[in-house]
N, C-alpha and C positions, 0 to 999 in steps of 0.2 A: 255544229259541235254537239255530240252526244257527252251526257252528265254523268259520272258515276261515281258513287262514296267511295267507294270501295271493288276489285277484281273479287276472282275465286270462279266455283263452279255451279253459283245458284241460278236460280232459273231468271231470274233480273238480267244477270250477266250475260245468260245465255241468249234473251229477246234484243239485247242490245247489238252482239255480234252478228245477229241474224238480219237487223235490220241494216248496221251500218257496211255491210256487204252487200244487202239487195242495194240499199241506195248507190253505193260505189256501180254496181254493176248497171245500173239506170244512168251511169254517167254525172252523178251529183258527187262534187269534195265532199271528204266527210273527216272527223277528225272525233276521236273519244279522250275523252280528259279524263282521269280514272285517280282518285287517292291510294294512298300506297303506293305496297311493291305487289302485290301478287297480279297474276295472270287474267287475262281477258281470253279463256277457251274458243277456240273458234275462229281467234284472229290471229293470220300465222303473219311472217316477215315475209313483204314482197307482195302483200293480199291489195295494195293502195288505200289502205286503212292505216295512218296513224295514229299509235297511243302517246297520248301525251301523259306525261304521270307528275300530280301534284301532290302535297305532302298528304297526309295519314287524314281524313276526315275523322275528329273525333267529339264524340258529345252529340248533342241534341242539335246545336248549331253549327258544325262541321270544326269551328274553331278557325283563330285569325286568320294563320299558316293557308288553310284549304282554301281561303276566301280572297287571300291576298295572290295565291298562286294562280286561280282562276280567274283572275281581276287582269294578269299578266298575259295569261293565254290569250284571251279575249283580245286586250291590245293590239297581241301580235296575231291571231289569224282571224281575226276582223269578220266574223260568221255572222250570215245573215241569219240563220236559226238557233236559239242557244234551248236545246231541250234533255233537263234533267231526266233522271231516272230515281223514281221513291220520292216521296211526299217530304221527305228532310229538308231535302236540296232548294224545297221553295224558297225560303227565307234568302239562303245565300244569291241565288239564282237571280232573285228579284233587287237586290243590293249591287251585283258586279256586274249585272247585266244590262245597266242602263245605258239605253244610244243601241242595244241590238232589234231589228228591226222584230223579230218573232220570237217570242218567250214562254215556254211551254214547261212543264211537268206531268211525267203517269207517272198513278197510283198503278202499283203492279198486285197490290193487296193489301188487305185490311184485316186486324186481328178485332171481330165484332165488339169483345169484351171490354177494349182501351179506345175506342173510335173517337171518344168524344177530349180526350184529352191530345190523338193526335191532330185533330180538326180543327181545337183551336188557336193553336198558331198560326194555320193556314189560312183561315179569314183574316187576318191582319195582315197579310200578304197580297197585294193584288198581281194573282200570276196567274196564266190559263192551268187548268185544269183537265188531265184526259185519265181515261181508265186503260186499264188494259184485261177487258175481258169484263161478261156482264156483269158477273160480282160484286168488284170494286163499283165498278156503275152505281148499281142499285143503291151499293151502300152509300157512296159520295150523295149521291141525291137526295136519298132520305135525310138524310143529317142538314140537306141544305145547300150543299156545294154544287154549286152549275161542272159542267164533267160532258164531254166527248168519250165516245168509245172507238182507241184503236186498237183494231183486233192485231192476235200476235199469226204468227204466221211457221210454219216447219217445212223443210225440206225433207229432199227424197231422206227414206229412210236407208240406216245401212245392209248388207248382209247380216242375218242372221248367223250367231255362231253355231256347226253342225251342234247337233245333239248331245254326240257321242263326245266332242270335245266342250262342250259345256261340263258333262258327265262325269269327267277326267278330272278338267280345271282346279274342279271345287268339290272333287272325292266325293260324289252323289251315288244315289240310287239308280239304278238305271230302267226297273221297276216301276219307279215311284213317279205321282207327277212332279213338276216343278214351276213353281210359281216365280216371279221374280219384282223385286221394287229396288227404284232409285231416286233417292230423299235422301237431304240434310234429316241426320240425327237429332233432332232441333223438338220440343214442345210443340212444337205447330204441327210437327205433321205425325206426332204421336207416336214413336215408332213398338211402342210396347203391345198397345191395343195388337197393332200387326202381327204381333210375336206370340200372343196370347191367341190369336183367333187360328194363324196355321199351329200349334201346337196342340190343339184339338183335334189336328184332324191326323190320322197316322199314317195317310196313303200321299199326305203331301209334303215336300221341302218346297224350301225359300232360301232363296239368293238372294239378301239383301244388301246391296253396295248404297256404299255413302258412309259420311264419317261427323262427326259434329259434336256437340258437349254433352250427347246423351250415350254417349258409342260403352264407356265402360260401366255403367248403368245396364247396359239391354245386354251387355255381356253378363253379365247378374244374372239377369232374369232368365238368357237361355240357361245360364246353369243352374237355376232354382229350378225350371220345370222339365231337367232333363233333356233337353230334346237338342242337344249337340250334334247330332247323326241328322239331322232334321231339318237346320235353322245353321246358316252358314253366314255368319254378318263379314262381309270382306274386302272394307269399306271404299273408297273412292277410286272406280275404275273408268281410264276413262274410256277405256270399251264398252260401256255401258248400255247402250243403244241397244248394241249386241246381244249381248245379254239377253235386254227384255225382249226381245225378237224370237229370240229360241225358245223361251218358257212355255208356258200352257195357259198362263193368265198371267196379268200384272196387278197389284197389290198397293194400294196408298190409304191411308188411316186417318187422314189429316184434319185437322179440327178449324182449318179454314184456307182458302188457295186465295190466288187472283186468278190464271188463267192456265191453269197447271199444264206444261208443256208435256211432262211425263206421258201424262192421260191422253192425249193426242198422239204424240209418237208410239204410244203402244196399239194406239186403234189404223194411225199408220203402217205399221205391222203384220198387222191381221192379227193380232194377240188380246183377248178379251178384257175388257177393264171390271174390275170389282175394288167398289171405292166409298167412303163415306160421305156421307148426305149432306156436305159442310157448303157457307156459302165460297165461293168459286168452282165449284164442283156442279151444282144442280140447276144454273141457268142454263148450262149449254148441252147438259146429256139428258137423255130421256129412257126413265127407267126400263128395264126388257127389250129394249132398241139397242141402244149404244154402252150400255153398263147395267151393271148390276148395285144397289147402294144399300147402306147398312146406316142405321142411325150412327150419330158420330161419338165415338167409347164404347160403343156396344163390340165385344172380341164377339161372342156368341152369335151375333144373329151378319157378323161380318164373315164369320166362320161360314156360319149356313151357305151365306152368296157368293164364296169363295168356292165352295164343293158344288152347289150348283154347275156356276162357271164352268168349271173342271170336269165334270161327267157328264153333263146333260146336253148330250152332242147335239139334238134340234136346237136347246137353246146356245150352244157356242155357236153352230154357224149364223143364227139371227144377230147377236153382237158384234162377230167379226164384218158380217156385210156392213150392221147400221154405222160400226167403226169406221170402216173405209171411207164411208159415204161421208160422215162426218168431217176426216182428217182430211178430205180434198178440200171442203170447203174454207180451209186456212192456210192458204197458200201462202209462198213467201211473196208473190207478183202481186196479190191481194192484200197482204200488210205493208207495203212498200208504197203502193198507189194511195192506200188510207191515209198516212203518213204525209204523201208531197202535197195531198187535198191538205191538209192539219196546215203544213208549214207556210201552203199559197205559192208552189214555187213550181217551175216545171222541171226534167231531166236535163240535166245541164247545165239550168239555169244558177 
């Protein structure tokens, strides 16, 4: 049984679909318990994936409701592995979970600045602990928390969308390059830096999809710095793969990841990444190899490695190779085997 506060389209949501599909397809039941109502992307009707949906996890402690509903589940499909998703879930997990034989939790990411106030509930908890991605790792360790690392894993990537219907889509230049990112609107992954660094440059637009509590804020800003002709924010598509596939580089500003999926499916792609130097971002890439990094708030010198990216065709093609080369070694067969090692179990079993 896969854990989850909460659906929608973050990238939590997204390593969860990814896995409890490889695992189904390795022949293991699998079943995701999800608060709320929203959607679990990725998991369609018929996939042998069911969602079980309990009430609204709310608060620090998920609240009675989520814990009484997950107390229920459990009874009735009787799972040898119960593994949360996000460091919340511990407390509950470690409470309704007793009498399951395997009990786990990943960290999918850490905000460095509050680390210590989300860590200490977790020691009062005695629940295994995994990372997902070197990031969270490093950081759980530092702080003290024993932590596994299981890597996430992406599938083939999809068709890119032509050019010329990109061009159309979102009333572009056809001239001009085009950049593209896909990010929650959210503080963490900064979306103004992003907006201030292409708005610099006048030979580039941006397609930025995603939606979130910062969306009529950066609506602001593109009309403060003019550059509406430029800067297309259009928000939650979920062609979005697409998207970034067609662009000329991809674009993330974030001021901390866990194992950013984006930045992999765009090296999947053959689409150059320029990104800030944040932790989940700088254990797994290597600078002039696989991306290009910008100190993290700096628009100016993200600007620079954005225009690099973009013209400096010896250096695109060195990124798109080390990208490639990167994005194979995160398989979905390779996340799915880390995972039945994690749980102790074999396919089918």
């Amino acid at each position: 049984m896969l854990v989850l506060a909460n659906g929608g389209p973050g990238g939590m949501q997204k390593v969860v679909a990814t896995l409890a599909l490889g695992l189904r397809t390795r022949g293991v039941d699998v079943v995701v318990a999800v608060g709320g109502d929203l959607p679990i992307h990725g998991i369609e009707p018929g996939s042998g994936v069911p969602i079980l949906r309990l009430p609204r996890f709310s608060g620090r402690s998920g609240g009675v409701a989520f814990a009484r509903g997950l107390r229920r589940l459990i009874r009735k499909e009787r799972p040898v592995v119960l593994h949360g998703h996000g460091l919340r879930l511990a407390p509950t997990l470690r409470l309704c979970g007793r009498g399951v034989a395997v009990r786990l939790v990943t960290c999918h990411g850490l905000d460095p600045t509050t680390l210590s106030s989300v860590l200490r509930p977790l020691r009062l908890v005695r629940i295994h602990v995994a990372a997902c991605g070197e990031g969270p790792l490093r950081l759980l360790r530092a702080a003290g928390v024993r932590a596994t690392l299981l890597p996430v894993g992406i599938g083939p990537v999809p068709p890119p969308l032509l050019r010329s219907t990109l061009v159309e889509l979102f009333d572009l230049d056809p001239q001009r390059s085009i950049v593209a990112a896909a990010i929650r609107l959210t503080p963490q992954k900064d979306p103004a830096t992003m907006v201030r660094a292409v708005s610099a440059l006048s030979d580039v637009q941006l397609v930025l999809c995603g939606d979130g509590p910062l969306e009529e804020e950066l609506h602001q800003l593109v009309d403060e710095l003019d550059v509406g002709e430029r800067i297309r924010l259009v928000g939650y598509r979920s062609e979005a793969r697409a998207i970034l596939g067609a662009a000329d580089a991809v674009l993330l500003s974030s001021t901390w990841e866990g194992h950013v999926l984006v930045g992999l499916e765009a090296m999947a792609a053959g689409v150059p990444l320029v990104a800030t130097a944040c932790p989940g971002i700088v254990e797994w890439t290597r600078e002039g190899v696989n991306v290009l990094l910008a100190p993290i708030g700096d628009a100016n010198e993200l600007g620079r490695q954005l225009e690099r990216a973009v013209f400096d065709q010896d250096l695109r093609l060195q990124l798109i190779s080390g990208g490639l080369e990167t994005a194979a070694q995160h398989s979905i067969e390779a996340m799915v085997a880390s995972h039945l090692s994690e749980y102790g179990i074999s396919p089918g079993g």
